[in-house]
C-alpha positions in Angstrom: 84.4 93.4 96.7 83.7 92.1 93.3 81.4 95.0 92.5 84.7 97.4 93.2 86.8 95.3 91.0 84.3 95.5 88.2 83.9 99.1 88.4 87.2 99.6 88.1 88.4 97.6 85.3 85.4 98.6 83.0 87.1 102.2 82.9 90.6 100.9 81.5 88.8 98.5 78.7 86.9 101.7 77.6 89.8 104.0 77.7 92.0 101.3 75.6 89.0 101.1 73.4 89.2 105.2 72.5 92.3 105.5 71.1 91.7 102.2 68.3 89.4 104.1 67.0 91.6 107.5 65.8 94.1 105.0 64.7 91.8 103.2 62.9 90.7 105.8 61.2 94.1 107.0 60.4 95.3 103.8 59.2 92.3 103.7 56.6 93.0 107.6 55.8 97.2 106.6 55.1 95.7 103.7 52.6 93.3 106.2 50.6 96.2 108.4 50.4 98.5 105.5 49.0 96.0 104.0 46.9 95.6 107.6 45.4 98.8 108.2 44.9 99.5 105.2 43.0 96.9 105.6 40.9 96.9 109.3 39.9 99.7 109.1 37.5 98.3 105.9 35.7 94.7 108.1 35.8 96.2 111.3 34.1 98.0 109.2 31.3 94.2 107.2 31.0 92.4 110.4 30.6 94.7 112.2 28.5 96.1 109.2 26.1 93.0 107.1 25.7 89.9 109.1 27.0 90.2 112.4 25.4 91.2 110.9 22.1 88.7 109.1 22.2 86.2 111.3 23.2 87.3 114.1 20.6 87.2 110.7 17.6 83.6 110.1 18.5 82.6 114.1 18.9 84.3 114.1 15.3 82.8 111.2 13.7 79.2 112.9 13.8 80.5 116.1 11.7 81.9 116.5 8.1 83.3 119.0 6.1 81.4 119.9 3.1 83.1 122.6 0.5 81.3 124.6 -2.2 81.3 125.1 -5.7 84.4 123.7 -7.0 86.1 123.2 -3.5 88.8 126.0 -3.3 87.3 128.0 -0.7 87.2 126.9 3.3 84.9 124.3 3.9 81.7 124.2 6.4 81.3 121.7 9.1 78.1 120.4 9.3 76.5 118.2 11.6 75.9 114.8 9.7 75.4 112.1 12.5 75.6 108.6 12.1 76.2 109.4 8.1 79.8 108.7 8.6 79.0 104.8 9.8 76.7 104.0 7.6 79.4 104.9 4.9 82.0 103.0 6.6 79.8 99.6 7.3 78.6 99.6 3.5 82.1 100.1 2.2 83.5 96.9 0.6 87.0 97.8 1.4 86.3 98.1 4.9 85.0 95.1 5.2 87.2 93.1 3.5 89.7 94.6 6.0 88.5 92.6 8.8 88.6 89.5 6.5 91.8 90.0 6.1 92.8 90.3 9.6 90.5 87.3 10.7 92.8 85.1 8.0 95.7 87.1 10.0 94.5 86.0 13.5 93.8 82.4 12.9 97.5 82.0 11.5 99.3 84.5 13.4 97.9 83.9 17.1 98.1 80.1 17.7 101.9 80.3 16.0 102.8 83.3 18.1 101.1 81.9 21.2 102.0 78.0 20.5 105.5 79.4 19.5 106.6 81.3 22.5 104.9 78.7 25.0 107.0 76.0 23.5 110.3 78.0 23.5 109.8 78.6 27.3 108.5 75.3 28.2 111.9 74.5 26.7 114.1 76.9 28.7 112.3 75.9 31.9 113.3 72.7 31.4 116.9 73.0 31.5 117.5 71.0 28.7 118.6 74.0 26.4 122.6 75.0 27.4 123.3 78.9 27.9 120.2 79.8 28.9 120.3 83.3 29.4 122.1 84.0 26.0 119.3 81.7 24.3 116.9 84.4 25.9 119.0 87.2 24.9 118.8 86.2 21.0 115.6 84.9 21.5 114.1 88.3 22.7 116.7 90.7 20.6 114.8 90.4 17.8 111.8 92.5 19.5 114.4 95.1 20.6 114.6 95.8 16.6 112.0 98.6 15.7 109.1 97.2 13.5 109.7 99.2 10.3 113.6 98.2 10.0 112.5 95.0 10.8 109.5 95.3 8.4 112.0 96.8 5.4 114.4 94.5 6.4 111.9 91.3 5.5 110.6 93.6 2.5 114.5 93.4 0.7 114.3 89.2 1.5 110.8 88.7 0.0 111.3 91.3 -2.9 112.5 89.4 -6.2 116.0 90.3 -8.1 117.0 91.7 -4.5 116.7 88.6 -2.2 119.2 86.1 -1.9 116.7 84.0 -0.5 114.8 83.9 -3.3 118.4 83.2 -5.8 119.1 80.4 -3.3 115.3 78.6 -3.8 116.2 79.5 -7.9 119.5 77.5 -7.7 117.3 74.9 -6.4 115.0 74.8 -9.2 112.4 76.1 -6.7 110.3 78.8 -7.5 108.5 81.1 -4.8 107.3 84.1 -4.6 106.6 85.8 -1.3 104.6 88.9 -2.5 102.0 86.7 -4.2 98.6 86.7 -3.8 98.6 83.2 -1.8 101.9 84.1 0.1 101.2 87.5 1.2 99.5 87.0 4.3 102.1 84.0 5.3 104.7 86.7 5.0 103.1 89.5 6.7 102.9 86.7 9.7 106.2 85.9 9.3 107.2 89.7 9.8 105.0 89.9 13.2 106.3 86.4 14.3 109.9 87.1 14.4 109.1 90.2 17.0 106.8 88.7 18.9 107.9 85.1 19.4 110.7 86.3 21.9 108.6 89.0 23.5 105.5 86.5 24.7 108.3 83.8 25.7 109.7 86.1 28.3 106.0 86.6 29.7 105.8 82.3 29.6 109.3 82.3 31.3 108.5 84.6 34.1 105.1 82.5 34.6 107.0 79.4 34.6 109.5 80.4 36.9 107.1 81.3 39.7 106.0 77.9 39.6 106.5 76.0 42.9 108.9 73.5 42.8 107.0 71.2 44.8 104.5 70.3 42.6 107.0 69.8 39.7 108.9 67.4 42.1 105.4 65.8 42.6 104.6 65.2 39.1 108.1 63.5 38.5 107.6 61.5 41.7 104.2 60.1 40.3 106.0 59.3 37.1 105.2 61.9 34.7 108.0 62.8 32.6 108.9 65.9 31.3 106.2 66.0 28.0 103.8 65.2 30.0 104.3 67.2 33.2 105.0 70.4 30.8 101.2 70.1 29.4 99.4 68.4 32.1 100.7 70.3 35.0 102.9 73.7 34.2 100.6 74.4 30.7 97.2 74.8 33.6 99.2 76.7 36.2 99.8 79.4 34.4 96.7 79.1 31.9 96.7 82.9 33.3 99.5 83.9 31.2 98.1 81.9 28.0 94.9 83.8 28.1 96.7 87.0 28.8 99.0 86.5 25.3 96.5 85.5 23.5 94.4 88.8 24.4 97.5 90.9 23.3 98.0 89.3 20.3 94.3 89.7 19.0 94.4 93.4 19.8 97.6 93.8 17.8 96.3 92.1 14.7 93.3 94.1 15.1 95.9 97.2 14.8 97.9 96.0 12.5 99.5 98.4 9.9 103.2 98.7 9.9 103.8 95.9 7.4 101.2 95.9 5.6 101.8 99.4 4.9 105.6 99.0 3.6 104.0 95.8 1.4 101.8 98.0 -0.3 104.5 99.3 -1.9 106.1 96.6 -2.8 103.3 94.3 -4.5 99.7 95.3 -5.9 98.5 92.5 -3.8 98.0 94.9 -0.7 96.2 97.9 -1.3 95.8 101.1 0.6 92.4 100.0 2.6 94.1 96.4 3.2 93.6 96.7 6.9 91.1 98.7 9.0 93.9 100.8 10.5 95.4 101.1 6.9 91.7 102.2 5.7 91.6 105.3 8.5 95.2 106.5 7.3 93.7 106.9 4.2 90.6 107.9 4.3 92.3 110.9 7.3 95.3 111.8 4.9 94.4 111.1 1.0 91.2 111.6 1.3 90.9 114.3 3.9 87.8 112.8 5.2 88.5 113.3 9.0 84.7 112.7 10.3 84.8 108.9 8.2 88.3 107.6 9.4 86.9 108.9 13.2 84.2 106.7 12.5 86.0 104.0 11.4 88.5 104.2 14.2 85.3 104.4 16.9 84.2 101.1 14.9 87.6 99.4 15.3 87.5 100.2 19.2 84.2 98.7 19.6 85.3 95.8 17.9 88.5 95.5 19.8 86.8 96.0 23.6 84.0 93.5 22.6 86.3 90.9 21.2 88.5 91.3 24.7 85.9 91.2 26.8 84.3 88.0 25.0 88.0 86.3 25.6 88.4 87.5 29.3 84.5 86.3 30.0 85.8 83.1 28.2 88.8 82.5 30.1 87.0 83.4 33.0 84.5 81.1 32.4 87.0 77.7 31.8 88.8 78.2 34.7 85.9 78.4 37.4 84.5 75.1 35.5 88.0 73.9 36.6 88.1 74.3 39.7 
């Protein structure tokens, strides 16, 4: 009798068995197809905004145009290879570039990073009245373009126009924005304004998907708010930090909008004062397509390396946290 009853149930765990299988298989077919479709629009902007440019900068950067005689006739392209980087690592001008954006980065990214955290530790708090229009004028002035706001600054830092300035001279105080001590304050000054309430709304959002619970727990165990703010919300979302501070170097690394409106403004920034600022001139005043390709291949390196050294960084201090 048992034997009977064995034979038959072995059939139905077999035949329940068959059909996971197809639907297995479908289930894992349905998530490719999501997965893919998700992805293929994100895919064709990669390929077609970032890798083809690319691609063509670097297939250009081994070439160069070399004209005969007195240079009114067509040029020839010639095949030059790594002639182009050679020129553009033993240029002064270009070097001095990055200088000046390493004296950028070490003002502009703690203030812009420091800045921002502090305005939305402040928010989160509660202890700042009409919250959401503080974030409104906090964030409006991002929603400004960069060049108004960059002209904008120009006509308060640009003596005989500024009333800023006529206020300090009523004062008896004399300053001068556009000098050669003050420049690079001011050009901060520009990118700080913009990006102060754009990286607080990041903070915010971070902040606000805290759980409550272990805020409540902090002020049980006696913290107040200073100290729960940088001892217990400042780690949760030490995500977020390392995430600004990422963007922030790769937009000093590309910055050119305000120097480019200071250069004509004060002799103090010239047209090579920035890396970005050297390719627009050495592409369209000096027509030399293959160097500023070479300079702009130089600038990604550096931009991808300096990234990944902060994301292996990050990645680094919070597994020795845990």
């Amino acid at each position: 009798m048992s034997t009977v009853t064995s034979s038959t149930r072995a059939p139905t765990s077999s035949a329940a068995a068959a059909p996971a299988k197809p639907l297995r298989k479908a289930g894992q077919r349905q998530q490719k197809l999501a997965a893919f479709t998700l992805l293929a629009p994100f895919t064709v902007l990669l390929v077609a905004v970032f890798l083809v440019p690319v691609g063509y900068a670097i297939g250009l950067s081994f070439f160069s145009e070399d004209h005969d005689g007195l240079g009114f006739g067509g040029g020839e392209t010639v095949f030059t290879g790594l002639r182009s980087y050679l020129a553009v690592l033993s240029d002064p001008s270009f070097v001095s570039g990055f200088g000046a954006i390493l004296l950028y980065c070490v003002i502009f990214v703690p203030a812009v990073v420091v800045g921002a955290l502090a305005l939305a530790l402040l928010l989160d708090s509660g202890l700042m009245r009409l919250r959401r229009t503080a974030q409104m004028l906090l964030y409006l002035p991002h929603a400004v373009p960069g060049v108004i706001a960059a002209v904008i600054w120009l006509y308060l830092y640009t003596p005989g126009l500024s009333p800023v300035i006529k206020l300090f001279a009523q004062a008896d105080i004399t300053i001068d924005f556009l000098g050669l001590h003050t420049v690079l304050p001011s050009i901060v000054n520009i990118a700080l304004w913009s990006g102060l309430g754009y990286n607080m709304v990041i903070f915010y959002a971070a902040l606000q998907a805290l759980p409550r619970e272990v805020i409540e727990a902090a002020r049980i165990d006696g913290a107040g708010g200073f100290r729960t703010a940088l001892m217990v919300k400042v780690p949760i979302i030490r995500g977020s930090v390392v995430m600004v501070c990422m963007f922030a170097l790769i937009g000093a690394l590309q910055l050119f909008t305000e120097p480019m409106l200071m250069n004509q403004a004060t002799p103090m920034v010239n047209s090579r004062f920035t890396p970005n600022m050297y390719i627009f001139d050495a592409a369209f005043r000096r027509n030399n397509y293959g160097l500023a390709s070479a300079a702009s291949v130089i600038l990604l390196v550096v931009t991808c390396a300096l990234s990944y050294a902060v994301t292996r960084w990050a990645g680094r201090r919070e597994r020795s946290a845990r």
